[in-house]
C-alpha positions as a printed NumPy array, in Angstrom:
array([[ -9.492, -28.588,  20.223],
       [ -6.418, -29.06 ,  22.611],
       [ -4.402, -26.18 ,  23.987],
       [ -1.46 , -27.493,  22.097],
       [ -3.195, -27.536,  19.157],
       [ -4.431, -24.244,  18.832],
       [ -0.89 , -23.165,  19.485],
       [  0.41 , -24.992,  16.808],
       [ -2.83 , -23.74 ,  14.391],
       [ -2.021, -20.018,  15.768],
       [  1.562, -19.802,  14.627],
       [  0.923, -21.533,  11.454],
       [ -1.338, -18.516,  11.177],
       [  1.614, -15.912,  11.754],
       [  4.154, -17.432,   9.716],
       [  1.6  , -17.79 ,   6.635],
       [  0.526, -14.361,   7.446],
       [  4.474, -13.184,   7.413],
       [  5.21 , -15.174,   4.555],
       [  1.991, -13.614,   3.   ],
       [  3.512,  -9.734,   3.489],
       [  6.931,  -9.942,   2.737],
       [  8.348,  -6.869,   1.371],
       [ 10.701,  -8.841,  -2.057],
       [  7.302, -10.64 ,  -2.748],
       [  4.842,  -7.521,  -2.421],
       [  7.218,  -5.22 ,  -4.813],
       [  7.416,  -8.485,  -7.28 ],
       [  3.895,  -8.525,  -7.263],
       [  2.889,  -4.664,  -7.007],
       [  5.401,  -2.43 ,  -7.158],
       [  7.943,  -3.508,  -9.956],
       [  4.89 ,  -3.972, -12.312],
       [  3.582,  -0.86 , -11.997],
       [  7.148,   0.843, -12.137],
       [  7.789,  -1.025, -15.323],
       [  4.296,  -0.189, -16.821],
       [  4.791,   3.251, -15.892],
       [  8.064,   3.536, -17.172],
       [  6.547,   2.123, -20.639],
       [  3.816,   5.14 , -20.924],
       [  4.208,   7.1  , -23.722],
       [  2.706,   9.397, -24.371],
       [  1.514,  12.812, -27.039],
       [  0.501,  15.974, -25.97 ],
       [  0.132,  19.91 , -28.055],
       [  1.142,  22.88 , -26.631],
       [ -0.819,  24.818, -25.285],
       [ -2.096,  21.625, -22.947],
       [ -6.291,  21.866, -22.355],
       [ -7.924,  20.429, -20.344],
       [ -9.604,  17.551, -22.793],
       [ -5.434,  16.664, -23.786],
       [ -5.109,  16.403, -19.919],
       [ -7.787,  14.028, -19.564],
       [ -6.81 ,  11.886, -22.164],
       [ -3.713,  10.96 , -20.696],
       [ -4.565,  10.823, -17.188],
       [ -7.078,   8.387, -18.818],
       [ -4.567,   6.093, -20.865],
       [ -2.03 ,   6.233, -18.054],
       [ -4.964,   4.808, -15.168],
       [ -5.722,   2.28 , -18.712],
       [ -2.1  ,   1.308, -19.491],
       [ -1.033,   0.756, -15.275],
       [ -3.856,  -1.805, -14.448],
       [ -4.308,  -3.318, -18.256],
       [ -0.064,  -3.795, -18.422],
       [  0.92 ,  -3.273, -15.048],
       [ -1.24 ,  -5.018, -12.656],
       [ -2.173,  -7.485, -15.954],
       [ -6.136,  -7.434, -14.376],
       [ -8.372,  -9.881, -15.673],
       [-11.068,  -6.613, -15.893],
       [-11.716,  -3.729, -17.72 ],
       [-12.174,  -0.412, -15.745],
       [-15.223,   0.906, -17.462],
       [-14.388,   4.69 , -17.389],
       [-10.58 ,   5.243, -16.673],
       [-11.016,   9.066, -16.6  ],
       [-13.587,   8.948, -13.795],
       [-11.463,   6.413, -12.095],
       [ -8.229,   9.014, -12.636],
       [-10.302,  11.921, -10.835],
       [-11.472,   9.504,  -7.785],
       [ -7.941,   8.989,  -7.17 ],
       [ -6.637,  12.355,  -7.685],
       [ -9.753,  13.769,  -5.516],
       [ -8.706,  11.169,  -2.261],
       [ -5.339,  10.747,  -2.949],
       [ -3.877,  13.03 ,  -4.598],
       [ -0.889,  15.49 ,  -2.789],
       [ -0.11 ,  18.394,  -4.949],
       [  2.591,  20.988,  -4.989],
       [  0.542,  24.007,  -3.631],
       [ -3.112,  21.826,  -2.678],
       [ -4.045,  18.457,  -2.762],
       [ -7.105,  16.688,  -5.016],
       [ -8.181,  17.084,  -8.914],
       [ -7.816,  20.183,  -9.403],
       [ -4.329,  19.988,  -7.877],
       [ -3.267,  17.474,  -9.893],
       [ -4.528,  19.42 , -13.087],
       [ -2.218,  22.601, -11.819],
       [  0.755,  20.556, -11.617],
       [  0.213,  18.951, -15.021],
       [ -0.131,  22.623, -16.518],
       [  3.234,  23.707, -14.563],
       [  5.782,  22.84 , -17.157],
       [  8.475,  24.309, -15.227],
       [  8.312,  22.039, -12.086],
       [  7.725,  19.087, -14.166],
       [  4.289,  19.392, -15.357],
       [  2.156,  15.818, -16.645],
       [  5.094,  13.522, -15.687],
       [  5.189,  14.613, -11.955],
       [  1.451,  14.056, -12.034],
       [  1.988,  10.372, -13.693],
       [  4.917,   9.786, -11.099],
       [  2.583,  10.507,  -8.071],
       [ -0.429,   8.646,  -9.678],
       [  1.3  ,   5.729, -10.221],
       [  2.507,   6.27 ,  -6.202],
       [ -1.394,   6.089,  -5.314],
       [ -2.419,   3.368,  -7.569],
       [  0.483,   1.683,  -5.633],
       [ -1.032,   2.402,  -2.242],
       [ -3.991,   1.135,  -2.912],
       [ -3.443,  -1.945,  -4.454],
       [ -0.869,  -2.511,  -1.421],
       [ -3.694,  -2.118,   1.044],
       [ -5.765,  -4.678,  -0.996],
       [ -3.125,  -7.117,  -0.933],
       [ -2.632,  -6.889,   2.513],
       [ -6.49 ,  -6.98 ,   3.493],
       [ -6.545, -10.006,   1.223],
       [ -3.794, -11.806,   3.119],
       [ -5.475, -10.985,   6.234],
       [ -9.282, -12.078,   5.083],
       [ -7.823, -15.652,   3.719],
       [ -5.652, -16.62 ,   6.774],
       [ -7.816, -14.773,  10.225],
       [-11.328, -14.492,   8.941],
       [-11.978, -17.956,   8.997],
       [-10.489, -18.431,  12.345],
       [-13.06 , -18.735,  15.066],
       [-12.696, -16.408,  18.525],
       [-10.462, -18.734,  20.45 ],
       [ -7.717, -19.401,  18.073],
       [ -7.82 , -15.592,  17.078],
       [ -7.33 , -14.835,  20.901],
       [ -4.565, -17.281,  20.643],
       [ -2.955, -15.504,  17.463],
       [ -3.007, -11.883,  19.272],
       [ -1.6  , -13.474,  22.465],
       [  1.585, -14.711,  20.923],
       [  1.726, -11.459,  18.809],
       [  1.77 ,  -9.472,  21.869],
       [  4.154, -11.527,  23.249],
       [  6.402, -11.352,  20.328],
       [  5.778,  -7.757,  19.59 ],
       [  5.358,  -6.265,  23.218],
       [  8.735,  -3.938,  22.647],
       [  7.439,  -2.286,  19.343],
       [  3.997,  -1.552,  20.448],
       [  2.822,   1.653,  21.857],
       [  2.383,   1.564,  25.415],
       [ -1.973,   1.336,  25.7  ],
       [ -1.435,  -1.656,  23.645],
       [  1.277,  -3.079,  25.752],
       [ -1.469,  -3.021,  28.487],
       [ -4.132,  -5.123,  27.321],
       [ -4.952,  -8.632,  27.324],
       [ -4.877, -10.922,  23.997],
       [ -9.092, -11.128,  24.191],
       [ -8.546,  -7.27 ,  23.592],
       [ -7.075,  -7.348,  20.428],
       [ -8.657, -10.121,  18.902],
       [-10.109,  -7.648,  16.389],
       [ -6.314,  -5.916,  15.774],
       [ -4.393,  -8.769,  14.835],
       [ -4.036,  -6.795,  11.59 ],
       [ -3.258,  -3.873,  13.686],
       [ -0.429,  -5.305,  15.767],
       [  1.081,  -7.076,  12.852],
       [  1.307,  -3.457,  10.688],
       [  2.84 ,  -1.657,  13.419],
       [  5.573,  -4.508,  14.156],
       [  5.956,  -4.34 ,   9.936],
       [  6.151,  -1.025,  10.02 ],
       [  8.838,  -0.569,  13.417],
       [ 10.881,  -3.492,  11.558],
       [ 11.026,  -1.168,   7.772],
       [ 11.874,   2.2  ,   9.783],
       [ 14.969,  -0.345,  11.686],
       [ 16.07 ,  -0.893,   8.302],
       [ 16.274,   2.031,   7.036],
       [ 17.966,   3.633,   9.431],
       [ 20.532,   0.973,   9.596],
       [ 21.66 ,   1.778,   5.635],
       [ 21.683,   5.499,   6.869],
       [ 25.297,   7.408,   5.896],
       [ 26.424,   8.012,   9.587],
       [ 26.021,  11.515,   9.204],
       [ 22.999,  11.523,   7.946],
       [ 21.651,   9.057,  10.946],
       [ 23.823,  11.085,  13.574],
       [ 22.083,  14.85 ,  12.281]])
């Protein structure tokens, strides 16, 4: 394949890749669904709240996100034990972070009790299924790519994204990334979201 060529392959590539992660289409895909699902939870609970009325709704609420939410064409076999996997990796709590966190906070009425917990659940569930877009993107558009064009794609990110990358990247060839073209293009997403949000800053709040 001609020089030319692969150049013309390799940004292809990146502008498929681009097109793949923008921001409006990710939160049309991910994140408004699951907001709207979660907003659409309802759900019934007895004081004094147990344990087993705990369950249940951490339960429905994993049910009702990917069943109405994320619309998947799959049934999660046991929502409960899929509720505690992501409380025991993901989960941030008030005072400690994991299950048993998350069960604290959904006993603590005062601070906000099971809605808090559904709030920051329905944060994680987010998270994930962000990262599994994104590998997807990545696994349809580089994995099929053979060494040479993928040495072509992280030369003309490097090029492109030289200013934004920390500085032991900034030294290395494009044969040395070949394997962080996923890398480079995350941290050049990532440099381009913190711009923006600093640029809809109140000046006061930017200048503190």
């Amino acid at each position: 394949m001609a020089n030319c060529e692969i150049k013309k392959i390799a940004h292809e590539k990146i502008t498929a890749i681009t097109a793949g992660l923008d921001e409006v289409l990710i939160k049309k895909r991910i994140d408004g669904p699951i907001d709207t699902a979660a907003k659409d939870f309802r759900y019934q609970a007895k004081p004094p709240l147990d344990y087993k009325q705990t369950h249940t709704i951490f339960s429905d609420f994993v049910r009702h996100i990917y069943e109405n939410g994320l619309q998947t064409d799959w049934a999660i076999p046991d929502p409960l034990a899929e509720a505690i996997m992501l409380f025991e990796d993901y989960y941030q709590g008030t005072y400690a972070n994991g299950y048993s966190a998350a069960m604290l906070d959904a006993g603590d009425t005062e601070y906000g009790g099971v809605d808090i917990v559904l709030n920051r659940l329905a944060e994680i569930i987010k998270t994930i299924e962000r990262q599994k877009y994104f590998s997807g993107v990545f696994a349809r558009h580089i994995n099929p790519c053979d060494w040479h064009l993928k040495r072509e794609i992280a030369g003309i990110l490097l090029e492109q994204y030289r200013p934004v990358l920390p500085p032991l990247m900034r030294k290395c060839v494009a044969a040395q990334l070949v394997d962080q073209i996923p890398a480079l293009m995350a941290l050049y997403f990532n440099s381009c979201a913190t711009l923006q949000q600093m640029s809809i800053l109140p000046k006061k709040e930017a200048n503190s």
